[in-house]
Short mmCIF file of the C-alpha atoms (twelve columns), coordinates in Angstrom:
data_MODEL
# 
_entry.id   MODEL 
# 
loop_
_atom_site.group_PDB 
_atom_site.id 
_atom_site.type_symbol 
_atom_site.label_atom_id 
_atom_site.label_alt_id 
_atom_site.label_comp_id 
_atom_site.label_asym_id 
_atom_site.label_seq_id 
_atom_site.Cartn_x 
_atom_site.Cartn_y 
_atom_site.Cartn_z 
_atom_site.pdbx_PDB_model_num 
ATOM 1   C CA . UNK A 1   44.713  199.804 108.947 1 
ATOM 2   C CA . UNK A 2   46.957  202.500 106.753 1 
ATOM 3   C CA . UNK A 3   49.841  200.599 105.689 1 
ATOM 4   C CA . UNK A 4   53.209  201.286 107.551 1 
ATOM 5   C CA . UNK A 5   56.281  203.598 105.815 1 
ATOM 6   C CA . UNK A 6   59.257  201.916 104.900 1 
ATOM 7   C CA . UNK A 7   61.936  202.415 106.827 1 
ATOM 8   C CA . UNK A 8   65.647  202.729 105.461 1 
ATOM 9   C CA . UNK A 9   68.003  202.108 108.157 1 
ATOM 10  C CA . UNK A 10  71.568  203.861 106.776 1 
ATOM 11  C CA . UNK A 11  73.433  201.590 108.621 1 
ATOM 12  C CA . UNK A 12  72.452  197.992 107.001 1 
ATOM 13  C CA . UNK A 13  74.296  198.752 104.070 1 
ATOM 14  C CA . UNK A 14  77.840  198.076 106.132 1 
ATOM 15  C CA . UNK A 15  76.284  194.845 107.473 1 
ATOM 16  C CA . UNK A 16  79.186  191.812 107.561 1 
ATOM 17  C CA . UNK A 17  76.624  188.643 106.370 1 
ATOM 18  C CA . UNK A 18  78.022  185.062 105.498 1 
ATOM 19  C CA . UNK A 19  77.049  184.272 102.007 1 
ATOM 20  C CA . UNK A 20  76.725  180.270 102.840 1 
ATOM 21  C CA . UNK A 21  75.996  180.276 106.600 1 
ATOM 22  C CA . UNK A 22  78.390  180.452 109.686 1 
ATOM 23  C CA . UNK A 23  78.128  176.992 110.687 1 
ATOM 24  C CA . UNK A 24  80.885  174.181 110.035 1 
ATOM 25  C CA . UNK A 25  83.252  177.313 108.796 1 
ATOM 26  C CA . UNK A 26  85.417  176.710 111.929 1 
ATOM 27  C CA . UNK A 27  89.449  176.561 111.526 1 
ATOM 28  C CA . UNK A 28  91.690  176.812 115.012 1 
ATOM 29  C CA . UNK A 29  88.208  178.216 116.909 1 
ATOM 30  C CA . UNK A 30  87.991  181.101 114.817 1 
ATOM 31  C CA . UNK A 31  85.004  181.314 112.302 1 
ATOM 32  C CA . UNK A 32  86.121  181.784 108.480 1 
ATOM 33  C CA . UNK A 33  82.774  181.760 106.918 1 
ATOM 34  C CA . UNK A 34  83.060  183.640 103.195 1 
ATOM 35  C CA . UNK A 35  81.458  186.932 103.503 1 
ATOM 36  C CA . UNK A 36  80.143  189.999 101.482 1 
ATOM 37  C CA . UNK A 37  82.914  192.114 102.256 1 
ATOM 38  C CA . UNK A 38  85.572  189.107 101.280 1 
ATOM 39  C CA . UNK A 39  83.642  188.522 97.914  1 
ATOM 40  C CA . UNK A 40  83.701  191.659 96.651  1 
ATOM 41  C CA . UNK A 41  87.123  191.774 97.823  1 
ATOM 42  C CA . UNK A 42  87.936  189.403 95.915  1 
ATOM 43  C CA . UNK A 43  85.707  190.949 93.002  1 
ATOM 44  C CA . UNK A 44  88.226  194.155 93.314  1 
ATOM 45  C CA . UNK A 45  91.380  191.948 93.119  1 
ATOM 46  C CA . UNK A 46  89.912  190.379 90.342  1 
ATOM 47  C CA . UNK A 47  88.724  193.380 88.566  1 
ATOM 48  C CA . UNK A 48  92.400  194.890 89.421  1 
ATOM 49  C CA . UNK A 49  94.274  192.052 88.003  1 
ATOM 50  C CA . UNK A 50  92.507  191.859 84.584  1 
ATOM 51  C CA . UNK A 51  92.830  195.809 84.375  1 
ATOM 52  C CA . UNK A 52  96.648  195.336 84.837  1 
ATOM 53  C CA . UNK A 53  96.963  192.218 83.167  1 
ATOM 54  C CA . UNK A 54  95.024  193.879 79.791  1 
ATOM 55  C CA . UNK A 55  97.562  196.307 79.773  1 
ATOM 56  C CA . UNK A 56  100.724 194.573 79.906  1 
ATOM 57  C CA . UNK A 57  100.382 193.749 76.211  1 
ATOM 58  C CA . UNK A 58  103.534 196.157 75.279  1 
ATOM 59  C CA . UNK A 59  102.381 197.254 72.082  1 
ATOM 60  C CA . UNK A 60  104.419 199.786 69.658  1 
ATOM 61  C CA . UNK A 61  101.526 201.831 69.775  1 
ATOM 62  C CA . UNK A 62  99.872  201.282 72.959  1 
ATOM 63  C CA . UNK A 63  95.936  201.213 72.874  1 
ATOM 64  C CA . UNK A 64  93.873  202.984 75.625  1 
ATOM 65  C CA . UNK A 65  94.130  200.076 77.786  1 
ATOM 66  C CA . UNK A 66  98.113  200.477 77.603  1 
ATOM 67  C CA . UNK A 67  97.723  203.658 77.906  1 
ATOM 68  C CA . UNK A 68  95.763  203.681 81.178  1 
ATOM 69  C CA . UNK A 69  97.578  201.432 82.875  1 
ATOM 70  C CA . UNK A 70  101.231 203.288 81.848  1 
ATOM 71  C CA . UNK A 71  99.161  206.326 83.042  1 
ATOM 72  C CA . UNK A 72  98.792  205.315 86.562  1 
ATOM 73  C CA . UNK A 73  102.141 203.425 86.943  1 
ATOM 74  C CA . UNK A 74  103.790 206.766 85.655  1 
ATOM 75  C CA . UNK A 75  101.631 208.747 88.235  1 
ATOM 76  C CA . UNK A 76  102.459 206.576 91.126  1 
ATOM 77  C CA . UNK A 77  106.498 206.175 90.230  1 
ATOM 78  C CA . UNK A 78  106.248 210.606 90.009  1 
ATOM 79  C CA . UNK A 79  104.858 210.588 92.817  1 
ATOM 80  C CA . UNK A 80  107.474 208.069 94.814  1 
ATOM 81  C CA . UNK A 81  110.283 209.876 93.153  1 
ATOM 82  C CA . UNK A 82  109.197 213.481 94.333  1 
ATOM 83  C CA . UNK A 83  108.583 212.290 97.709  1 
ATOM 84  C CA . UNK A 84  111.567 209.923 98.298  1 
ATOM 85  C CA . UNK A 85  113.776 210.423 95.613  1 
ATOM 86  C CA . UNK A 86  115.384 207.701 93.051  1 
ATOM 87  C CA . UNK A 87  115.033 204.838 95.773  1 
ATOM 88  C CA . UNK A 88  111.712 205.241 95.786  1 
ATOM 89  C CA . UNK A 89  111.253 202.852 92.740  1 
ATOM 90  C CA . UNK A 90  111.518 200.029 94.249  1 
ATOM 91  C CA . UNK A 91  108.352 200.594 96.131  1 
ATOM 92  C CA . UNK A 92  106.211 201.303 92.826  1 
ATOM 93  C CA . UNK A 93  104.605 197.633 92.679  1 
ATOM 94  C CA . UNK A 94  103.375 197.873 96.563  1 
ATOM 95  C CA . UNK A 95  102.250 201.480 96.226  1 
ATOM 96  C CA . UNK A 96  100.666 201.246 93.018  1 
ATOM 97  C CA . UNK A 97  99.025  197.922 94.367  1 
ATOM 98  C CA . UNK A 98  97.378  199.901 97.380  1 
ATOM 99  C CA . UNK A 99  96.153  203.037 95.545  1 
ATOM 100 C CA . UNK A 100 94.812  200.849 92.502  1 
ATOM 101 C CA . UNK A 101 92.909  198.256 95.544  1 
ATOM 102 C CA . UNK A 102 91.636  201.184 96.994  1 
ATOM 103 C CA . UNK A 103 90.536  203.470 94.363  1 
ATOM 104 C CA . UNK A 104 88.717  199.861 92.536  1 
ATOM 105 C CA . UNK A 105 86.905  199.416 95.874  1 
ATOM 106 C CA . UNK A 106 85.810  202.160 96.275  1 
ATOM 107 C CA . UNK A 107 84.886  203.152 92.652  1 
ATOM 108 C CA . UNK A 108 82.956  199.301 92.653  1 
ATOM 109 C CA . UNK A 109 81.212  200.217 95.987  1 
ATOM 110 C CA . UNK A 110 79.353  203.188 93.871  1 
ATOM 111 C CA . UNK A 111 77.904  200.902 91.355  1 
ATOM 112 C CA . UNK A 112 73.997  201.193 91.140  1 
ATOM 113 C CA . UNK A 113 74.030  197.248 91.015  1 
ATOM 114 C CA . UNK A 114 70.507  197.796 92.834  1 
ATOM 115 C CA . UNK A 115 68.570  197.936 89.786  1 
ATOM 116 C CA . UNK A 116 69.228  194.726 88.765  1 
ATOM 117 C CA . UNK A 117 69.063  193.152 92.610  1 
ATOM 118 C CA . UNK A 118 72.852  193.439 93.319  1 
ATOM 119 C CA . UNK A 119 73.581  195.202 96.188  1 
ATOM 120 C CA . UNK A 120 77.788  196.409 96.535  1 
ATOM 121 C CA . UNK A 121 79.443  196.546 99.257  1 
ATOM 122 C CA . UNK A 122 82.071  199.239 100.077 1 
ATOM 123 C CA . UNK A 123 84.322  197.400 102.226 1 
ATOM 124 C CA . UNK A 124 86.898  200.268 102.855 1 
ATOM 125 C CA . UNK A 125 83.836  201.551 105.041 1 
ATOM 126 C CA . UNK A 126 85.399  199.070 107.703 1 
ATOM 127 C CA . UNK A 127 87.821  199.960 109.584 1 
ATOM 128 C CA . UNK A 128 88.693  197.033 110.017 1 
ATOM 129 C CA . UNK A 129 89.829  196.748 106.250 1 
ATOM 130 C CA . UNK A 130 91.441  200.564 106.447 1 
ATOM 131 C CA . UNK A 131 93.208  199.354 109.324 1 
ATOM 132 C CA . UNK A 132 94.841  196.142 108.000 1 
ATOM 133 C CA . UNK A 133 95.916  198.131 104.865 1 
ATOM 134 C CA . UNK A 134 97.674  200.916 107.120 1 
ATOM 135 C CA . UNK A 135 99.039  198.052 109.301 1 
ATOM 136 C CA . UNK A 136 100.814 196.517 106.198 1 
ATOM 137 C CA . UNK A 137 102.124 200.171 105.144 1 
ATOM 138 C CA . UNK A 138 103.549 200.930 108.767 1 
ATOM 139 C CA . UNK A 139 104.806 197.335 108.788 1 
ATOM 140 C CA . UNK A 140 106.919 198.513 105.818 1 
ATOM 141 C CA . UNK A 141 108.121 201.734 107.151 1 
ATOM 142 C CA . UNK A 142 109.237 199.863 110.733 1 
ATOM 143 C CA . UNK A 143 110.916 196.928 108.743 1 
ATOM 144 C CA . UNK A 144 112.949 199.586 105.926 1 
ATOM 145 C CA . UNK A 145 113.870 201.947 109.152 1 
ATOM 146 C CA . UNK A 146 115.264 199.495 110.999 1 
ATOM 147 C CA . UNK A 147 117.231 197.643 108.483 1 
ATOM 148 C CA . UNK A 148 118.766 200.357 106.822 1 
ATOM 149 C CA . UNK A 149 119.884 202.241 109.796 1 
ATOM 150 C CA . UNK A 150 119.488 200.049 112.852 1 
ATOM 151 C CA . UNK A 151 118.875 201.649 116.364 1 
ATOM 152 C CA . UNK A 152 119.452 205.047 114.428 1 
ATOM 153 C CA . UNK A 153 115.893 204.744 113.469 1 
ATOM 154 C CA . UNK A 154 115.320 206.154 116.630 1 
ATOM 155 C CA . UNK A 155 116.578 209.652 115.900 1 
ATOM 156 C CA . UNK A 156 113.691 210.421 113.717 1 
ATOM 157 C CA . UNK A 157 111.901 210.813 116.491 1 
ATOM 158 C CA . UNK A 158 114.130 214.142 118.000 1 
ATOM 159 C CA . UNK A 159 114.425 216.740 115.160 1 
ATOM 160 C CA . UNK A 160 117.857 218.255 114.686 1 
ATOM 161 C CA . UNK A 161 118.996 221.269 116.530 1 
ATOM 162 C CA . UNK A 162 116.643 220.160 119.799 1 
ATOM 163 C CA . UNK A 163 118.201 221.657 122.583 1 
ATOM 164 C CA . UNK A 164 119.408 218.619 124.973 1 
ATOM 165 C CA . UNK A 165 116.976 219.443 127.741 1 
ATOM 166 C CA . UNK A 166 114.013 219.306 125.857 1 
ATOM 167 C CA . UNK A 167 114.908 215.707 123.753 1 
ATOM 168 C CA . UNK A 168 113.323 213.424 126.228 1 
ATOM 169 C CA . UNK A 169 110.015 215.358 125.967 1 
ATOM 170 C CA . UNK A 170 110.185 215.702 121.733 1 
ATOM 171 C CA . UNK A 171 111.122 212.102 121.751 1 
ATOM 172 C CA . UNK A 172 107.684 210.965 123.579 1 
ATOM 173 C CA . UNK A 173 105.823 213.347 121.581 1 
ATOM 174 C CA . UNK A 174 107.515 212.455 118.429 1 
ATOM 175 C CA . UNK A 175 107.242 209.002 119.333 1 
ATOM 176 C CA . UNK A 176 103.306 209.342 119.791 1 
ATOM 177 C CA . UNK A 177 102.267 211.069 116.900 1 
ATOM 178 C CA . UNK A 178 104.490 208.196 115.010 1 
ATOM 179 C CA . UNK A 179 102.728 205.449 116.561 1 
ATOM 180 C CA . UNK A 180 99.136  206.887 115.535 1 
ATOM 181 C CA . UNK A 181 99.696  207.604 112.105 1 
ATOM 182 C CA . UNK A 182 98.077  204.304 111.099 1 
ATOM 183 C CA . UNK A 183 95.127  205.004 112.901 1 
ATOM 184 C CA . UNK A 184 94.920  208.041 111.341 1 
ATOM 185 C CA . UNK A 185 95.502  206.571 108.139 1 
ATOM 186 C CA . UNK A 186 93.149  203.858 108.498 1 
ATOM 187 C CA . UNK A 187 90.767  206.276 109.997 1 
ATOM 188 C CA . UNK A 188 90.267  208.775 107.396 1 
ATOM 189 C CA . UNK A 189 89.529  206.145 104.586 1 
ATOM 190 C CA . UNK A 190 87.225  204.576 106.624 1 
ATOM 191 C CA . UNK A 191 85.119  208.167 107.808 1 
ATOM 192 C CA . UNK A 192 85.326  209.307 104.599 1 
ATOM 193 C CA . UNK A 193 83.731  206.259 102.599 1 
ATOM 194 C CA . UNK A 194 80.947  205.298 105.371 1 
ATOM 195 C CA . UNK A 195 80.352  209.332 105.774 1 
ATOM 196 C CA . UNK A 196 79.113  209.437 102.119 1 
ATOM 197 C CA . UNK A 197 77.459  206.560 101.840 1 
ATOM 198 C CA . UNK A 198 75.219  207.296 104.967 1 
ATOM 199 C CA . UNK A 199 74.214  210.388 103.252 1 
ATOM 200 C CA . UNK A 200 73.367  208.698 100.392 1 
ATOM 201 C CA . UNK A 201 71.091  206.343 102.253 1 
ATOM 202 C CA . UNK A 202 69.306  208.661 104.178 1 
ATOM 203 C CA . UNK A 203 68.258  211.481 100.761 1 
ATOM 204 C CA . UNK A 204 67.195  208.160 99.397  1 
ATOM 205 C CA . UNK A 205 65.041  207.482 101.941 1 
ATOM 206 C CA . UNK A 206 64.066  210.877 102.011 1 
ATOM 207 C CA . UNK A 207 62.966  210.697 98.438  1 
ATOM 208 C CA . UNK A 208 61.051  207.059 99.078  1 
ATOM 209 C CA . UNK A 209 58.693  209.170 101.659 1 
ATOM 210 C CA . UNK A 210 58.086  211.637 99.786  1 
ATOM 211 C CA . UNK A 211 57.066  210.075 96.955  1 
ATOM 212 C CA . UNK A 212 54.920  208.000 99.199  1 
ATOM 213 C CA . UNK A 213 53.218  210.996 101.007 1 
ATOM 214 C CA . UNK A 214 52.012  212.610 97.771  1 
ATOM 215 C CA . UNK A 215 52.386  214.732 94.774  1 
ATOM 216 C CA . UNK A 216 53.327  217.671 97.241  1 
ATOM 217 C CA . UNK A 217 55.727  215.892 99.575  1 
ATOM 218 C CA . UNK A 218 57.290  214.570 96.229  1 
ATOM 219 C CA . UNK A 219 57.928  217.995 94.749  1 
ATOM 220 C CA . UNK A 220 59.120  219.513 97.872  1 
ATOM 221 C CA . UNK A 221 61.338  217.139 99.367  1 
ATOM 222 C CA . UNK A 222 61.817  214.091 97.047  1 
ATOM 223 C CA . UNK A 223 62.835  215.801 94.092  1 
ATOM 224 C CA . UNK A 224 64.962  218.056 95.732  1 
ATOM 225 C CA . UNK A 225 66.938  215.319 97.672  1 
ATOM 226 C CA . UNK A 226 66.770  213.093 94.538  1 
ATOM 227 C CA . UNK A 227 69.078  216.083 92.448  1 
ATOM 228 C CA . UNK A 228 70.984  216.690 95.622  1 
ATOM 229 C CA . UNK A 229 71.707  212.757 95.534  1 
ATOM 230 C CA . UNK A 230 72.772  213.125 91.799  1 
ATOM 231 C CA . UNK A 231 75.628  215.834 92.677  1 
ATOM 232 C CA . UNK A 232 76.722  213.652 95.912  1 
ATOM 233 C CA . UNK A 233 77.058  210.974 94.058  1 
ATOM 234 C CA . UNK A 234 79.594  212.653 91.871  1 
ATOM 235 C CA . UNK A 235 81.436  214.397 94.981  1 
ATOM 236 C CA . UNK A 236 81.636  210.466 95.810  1 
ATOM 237 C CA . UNK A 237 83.170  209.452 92.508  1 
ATOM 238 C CA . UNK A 238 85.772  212.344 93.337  1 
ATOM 239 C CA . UNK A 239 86.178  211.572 97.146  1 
ATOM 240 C CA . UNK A 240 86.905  207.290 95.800  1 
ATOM 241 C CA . UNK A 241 89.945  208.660 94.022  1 
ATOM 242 C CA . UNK A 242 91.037  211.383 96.392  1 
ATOM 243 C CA . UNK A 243 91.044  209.139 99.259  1 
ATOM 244 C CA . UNK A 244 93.066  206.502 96.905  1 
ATOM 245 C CA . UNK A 245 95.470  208.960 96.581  1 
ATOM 246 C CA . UNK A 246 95.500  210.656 100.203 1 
ATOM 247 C CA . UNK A 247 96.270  206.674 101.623 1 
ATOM 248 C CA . UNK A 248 99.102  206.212 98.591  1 
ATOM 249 C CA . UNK A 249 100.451 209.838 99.013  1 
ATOM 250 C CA . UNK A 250 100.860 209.659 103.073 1 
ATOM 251 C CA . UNK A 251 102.360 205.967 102.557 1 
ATOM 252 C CA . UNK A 252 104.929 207.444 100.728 1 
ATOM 253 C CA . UNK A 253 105.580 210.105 103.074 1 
ATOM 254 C CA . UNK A 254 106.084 207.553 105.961 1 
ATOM 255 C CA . UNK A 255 108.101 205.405 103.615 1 
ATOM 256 C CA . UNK A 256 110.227 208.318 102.929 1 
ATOM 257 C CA . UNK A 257 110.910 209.457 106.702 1 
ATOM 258 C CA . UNK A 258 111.866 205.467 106.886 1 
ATOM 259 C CA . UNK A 259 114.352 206.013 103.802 1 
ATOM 260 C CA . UNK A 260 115.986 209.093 104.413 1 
ATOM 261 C CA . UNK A 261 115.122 210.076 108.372 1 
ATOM 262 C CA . UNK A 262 113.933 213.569 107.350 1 
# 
């Protein structure tokens, strides 16, 4: 009998496992068991905090290290200030936070740990992850709205100038696109990080069969989708640090309307 082809099935790769088992991880009926996605979200945090921590040495003459560190804290507080103005310092540590998380993720997700038997795992392909991130941002927005200017939050939602007849209609549909911009949010991270590494899956396994069906089948499809992996590969590398700065750029935004009720 003629041996079987592999099969790659793009989807495994955003498999939730338990690292130690599921059983006797039980706290108030819900199951905590310690997963691939939490370990290598704790890998990022990890990762993250030595990056920062490397960098806070202060030197005269700052090294690289200083240097790249001051380079992205400078590129986040720009940012802030051009979108909220001088008050927008105070949200530097929280936004830089978020964009560094997400760009390390995502950047850590691309590893080719598979040589060596490691397999990554991209956990801002979940939108459950995207969605607890943009949950916390909108948290912030709702809870600086509210306290700075009270029930006059609520005129955000009806532009000025609206003639009075039409206010009760702009303030549902104001209203509405407000309340989905975290799903938005959490949704583009989440489309854009699975979308590429589905791709990536599938010209692998495109170059597995080919290689497997012959020296003709190798030349005409797996080499072809092996180059074409090489230049998705570093669209991904640019997408990881785009969406990083998409999720920090619109957080800003929304902080801002929160801020200054543009």
């Amino acid at each position: 009998m003629a041996a079987e082809p592999a099969k790659v099935d793009p989807m495994y790769q955003f498999t939730i496992e338990p690292l130690f088992g599921s059983q006797n991880w039980e706290l108030a009926g819900y199951n905590i068991a310690f997963t691939n996605s939490a370990l290598w979200m704790l890998i990022t945090t990890v990762v993250l905090g030595a990056f920062v921590w490397g960098g806070t040495k202060r030197q005269l003459v700052p090294g690289r290290w200083q240097m790249a560190v001051e380079t992205f804290t400078g590129f986040i507080d720009d940012m802030l200030e051009a979108n909220i103005g001088k008050a927008g310092r105070k949200y530097v540590p929280y936004v830089f936070s978020l964009f560094m998380f997400i760009l390390f993720a995502n950047l850590l997700g691309l590893l080719p740990l598979g040589l060596i038997g490691l397999h990554p795992f991209t956990f801002t392909s979940h939108f459950t992850i995207t969605g607890v991130l943009a949950a916390i941002s909108f948290s912030i927005v709702l809870i600086v709205g509210f306290w700075k200017h009270g029930f006059h939050f609520f005129s955000l939602f009806v532009p000025h100038g609206t003639p009075l007849p039409m206010i009760p209609a702009i303030f549902l549909i104001e209203l509405v696109s407000f309340a989905v911009r975290p799903f938005s949010l959490a949704l583009r991270l989440f489309v854009a990080m699975m979308a590429g590494h589905v791709l990536l899956e599938v010209l692998s396994s495109f170059v597995i069969d080919g290689t497997n069906a012959g020296v003709g089948f190798a030349a005409l499809v797996g080499l072809p989708s092996f180059l074409l992996m090489i230049g998705i590969c570093a669209l991904e590398i640019l997408v990881a640090g785009i969406q990083a700065y998409v999720f920090a750029l619109l957080t800003s935004l929304y902080i801002n309307d929160a801020e200054n009720l543009h």
